[in-house]
N, C-alpha and C positions, 0 to 999 in steps of 0.2 A: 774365599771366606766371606759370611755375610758381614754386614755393616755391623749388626749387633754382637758376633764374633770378633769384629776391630775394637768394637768397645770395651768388650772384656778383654780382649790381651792386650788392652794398652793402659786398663783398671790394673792386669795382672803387671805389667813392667814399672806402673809409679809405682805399686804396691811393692816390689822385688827392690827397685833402687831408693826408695824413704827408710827399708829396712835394714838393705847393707847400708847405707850411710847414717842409719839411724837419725833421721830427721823430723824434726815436726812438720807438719804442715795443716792445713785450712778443706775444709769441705769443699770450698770454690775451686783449689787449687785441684782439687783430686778432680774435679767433674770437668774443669776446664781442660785435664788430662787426657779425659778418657774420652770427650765429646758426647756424652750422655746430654740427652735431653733433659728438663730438670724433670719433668713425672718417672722416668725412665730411672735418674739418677736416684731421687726418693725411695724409689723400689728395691733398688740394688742396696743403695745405705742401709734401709731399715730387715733387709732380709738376708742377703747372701752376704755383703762384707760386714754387716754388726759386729760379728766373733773377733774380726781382724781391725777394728780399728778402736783404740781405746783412750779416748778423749783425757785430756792433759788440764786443761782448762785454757780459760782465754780463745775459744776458738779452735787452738789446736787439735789435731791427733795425733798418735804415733800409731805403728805398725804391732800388733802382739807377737809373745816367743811363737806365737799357736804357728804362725806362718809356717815355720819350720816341717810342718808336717805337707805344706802344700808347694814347697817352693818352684818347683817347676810346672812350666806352662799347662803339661798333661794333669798332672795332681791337680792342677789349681782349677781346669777345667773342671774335671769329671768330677769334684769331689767340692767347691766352692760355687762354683757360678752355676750349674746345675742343680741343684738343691737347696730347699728353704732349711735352711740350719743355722743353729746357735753354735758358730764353734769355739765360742770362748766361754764360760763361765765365771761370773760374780760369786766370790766367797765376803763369808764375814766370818772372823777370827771368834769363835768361843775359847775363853779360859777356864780352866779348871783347876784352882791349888789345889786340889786336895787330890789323889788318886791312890785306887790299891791295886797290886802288880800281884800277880802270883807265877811262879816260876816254877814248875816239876822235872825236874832232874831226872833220867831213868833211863836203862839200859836201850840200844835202837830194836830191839828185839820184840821189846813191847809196843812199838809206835801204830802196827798194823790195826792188833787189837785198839787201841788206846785211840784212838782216830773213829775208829767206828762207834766208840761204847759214848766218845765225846758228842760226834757227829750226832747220835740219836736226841741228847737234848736239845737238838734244833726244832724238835716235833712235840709239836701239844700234848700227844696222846704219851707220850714217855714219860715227857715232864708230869702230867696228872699222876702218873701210876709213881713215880718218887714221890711225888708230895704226899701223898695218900697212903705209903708205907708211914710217914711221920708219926708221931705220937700227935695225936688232937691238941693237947693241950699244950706240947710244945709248940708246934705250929702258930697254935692263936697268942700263945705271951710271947710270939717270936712278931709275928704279923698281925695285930688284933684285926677282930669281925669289926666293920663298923654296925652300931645300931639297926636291928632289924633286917640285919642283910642274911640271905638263906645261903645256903650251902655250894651250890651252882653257880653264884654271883662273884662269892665270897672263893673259891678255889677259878674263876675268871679273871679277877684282882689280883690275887697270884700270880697268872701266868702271864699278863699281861707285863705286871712288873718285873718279871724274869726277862721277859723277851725284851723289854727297853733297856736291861744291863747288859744280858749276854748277847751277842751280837756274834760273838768268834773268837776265834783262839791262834797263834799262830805259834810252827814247830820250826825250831831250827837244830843244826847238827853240832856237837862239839867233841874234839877228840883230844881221848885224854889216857894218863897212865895213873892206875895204882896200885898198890903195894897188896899183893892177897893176903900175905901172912903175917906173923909176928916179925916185929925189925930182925936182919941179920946180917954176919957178916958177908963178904962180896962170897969168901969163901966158902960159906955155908951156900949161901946161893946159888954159886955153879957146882956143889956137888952134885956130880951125876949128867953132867955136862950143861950145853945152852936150853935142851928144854927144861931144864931143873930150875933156873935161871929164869927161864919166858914165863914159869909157874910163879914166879916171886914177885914181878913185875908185867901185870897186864896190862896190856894197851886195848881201850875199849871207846867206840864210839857213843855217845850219851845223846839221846835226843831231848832236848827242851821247849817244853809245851809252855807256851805267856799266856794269860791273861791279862787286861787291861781294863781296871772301872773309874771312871770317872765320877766323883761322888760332889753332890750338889754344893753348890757355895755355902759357907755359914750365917747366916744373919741374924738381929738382933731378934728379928720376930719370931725365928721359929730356933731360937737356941732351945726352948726350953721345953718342945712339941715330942709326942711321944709319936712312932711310928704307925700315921693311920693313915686316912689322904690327904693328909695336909701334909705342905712340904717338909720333910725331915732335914736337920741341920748334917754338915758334913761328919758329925764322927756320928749319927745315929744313921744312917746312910753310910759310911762304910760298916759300923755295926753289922748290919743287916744283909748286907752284901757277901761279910764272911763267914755268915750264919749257913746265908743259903750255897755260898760256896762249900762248905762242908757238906750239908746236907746233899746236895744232888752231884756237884763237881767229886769231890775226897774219894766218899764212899761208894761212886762209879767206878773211880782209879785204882782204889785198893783193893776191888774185888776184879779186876782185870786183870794187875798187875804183882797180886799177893802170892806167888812165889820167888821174890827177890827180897834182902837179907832185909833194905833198907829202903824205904821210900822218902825223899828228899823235897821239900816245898821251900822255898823260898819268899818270902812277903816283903814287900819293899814298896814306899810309896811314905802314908800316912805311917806304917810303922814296918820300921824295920827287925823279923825275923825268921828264923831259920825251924820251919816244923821237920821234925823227921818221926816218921814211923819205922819202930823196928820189931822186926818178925819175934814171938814168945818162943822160948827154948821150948 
């Protein structure tokens, strides 16, 4: 083994035992470890272990959970001390009080479709051709034109602002039972034996499509701002959000999914409730 090979696995065994013992310790300590020169030890601090070591204050550092993906000598090699990388990442915590949740309930039969027809508002050209079915003049008391902006700019503005709310969607499974018919007794039920019975009570799995928006904080300056570029306050921003969720989200759904009795939306967040579309006799 080279000497620069001793240096890094004896970087990798402080680093393995400060983490199981969880300990702090000092730069000097770690380089007095590993017997790195100090330009050598520079190099290694500011490139390969940055991710893995995360300062305490006073001098200290501790060891991050990131290790855990590197804990043995071979990972720690081939995958730390070989490569300039960041393996830790700095967050900063955004809050949002206000948010609108939407929730579609609906049989797993439609998720195939319902995935694709969603999937396609990821793309510009889809999104245009829904806004462009709009009524104009809904569109514009919905979104106004700002002054002198032409048409190209003005449905650019649109989509831009679409693309910074929708971002994605996620599906989950839930299995459930209900009643197909009018209440009866047990014995009405099993006439005509158990599948007379399995026709009274269906067991049916329901896929659930989320949405998530995060709608901007309130403040006093823009309480009283109408929806242009200027920052919207949070209930004209969820406003607006549920406008265009209708518009392109709903009337996607309900033309994929319009042969079932019942289509289920649930809204929760800034306001709690339960849309339901039901099929005309």
């Amino acid at each position: 083994m080279s000497a620069e090979s001793e240096n890094q696995k004896k970087a990798f065994e402080f680093i393995q035992a400060k983490f199981n013992r969880q300990e702090l310790f000092t730069a000097e300590e770690f380089q007095t470890a590993t017997g790195y020169s100090d330009v050598s030890f520079r190099t290694y601090l500011s490139k390969q272990f940055r991710g893995l070591l995360i300062p305490t204050g006073e001098g200290h550092f501790r060891i991050s959970t990131v290790f855990r993906q590197f804990s043995t000598w071979k990972k720690f090699k081939d995958k730390v001390v070989t490569q300039n990388r960041n393996l830790g990442r700095s967050y900063k915590q955004i809050l949002f009080e206000n948010v609108v949740i939407f929730e579609f309930y609906m049989p797993l039969r439609n998720e195939e479709y319902l995935r694709q027809t969603l999937d396609s508002l990821f793309y510009k050209d889809s999104v245009l051709f829904r806004l462009k079915l709009i009524k104009p003049s809904d569109l514009h008391a919905a979104f106004p034109k700002n002054t002198g902006e032409d048409e190209a700019n003005y449905f650019e503005r649109i989509c831009q602002y679409i693309s910074e709310i929708f971002v994605g969607y996620s599906v989950n499974h839930v299995n459930g039972r209900y009643k197909a018919t009018d209440i009866k007794t047990m014995q009405e039920a099993f006439r005509g034996g158990a599948a007379s019975a399995e026709r009274y009570l269906v067991d049916e799995t329901t896929a659930v499509v989320r949405f998530i928006f995060p709608c901007k904080a309130e403040t006093e300056e823009t309480q009283n701002t109408l929806i242009t570029n200027e920052t919207p306050s949070a209930e004209q921003e969820a406003n607006l959000i549920r406008w265009f969720f209708r518009q392109l989200f709903v009337q996607s759904i309900l033309e994929v999914v319009n042969a079932e009795d019942e289509i289920w939306l649930l809204e929760t967040g800034m306001r709690n409730r339960l849309h339901i579309w039901r099929a005309k006799d």
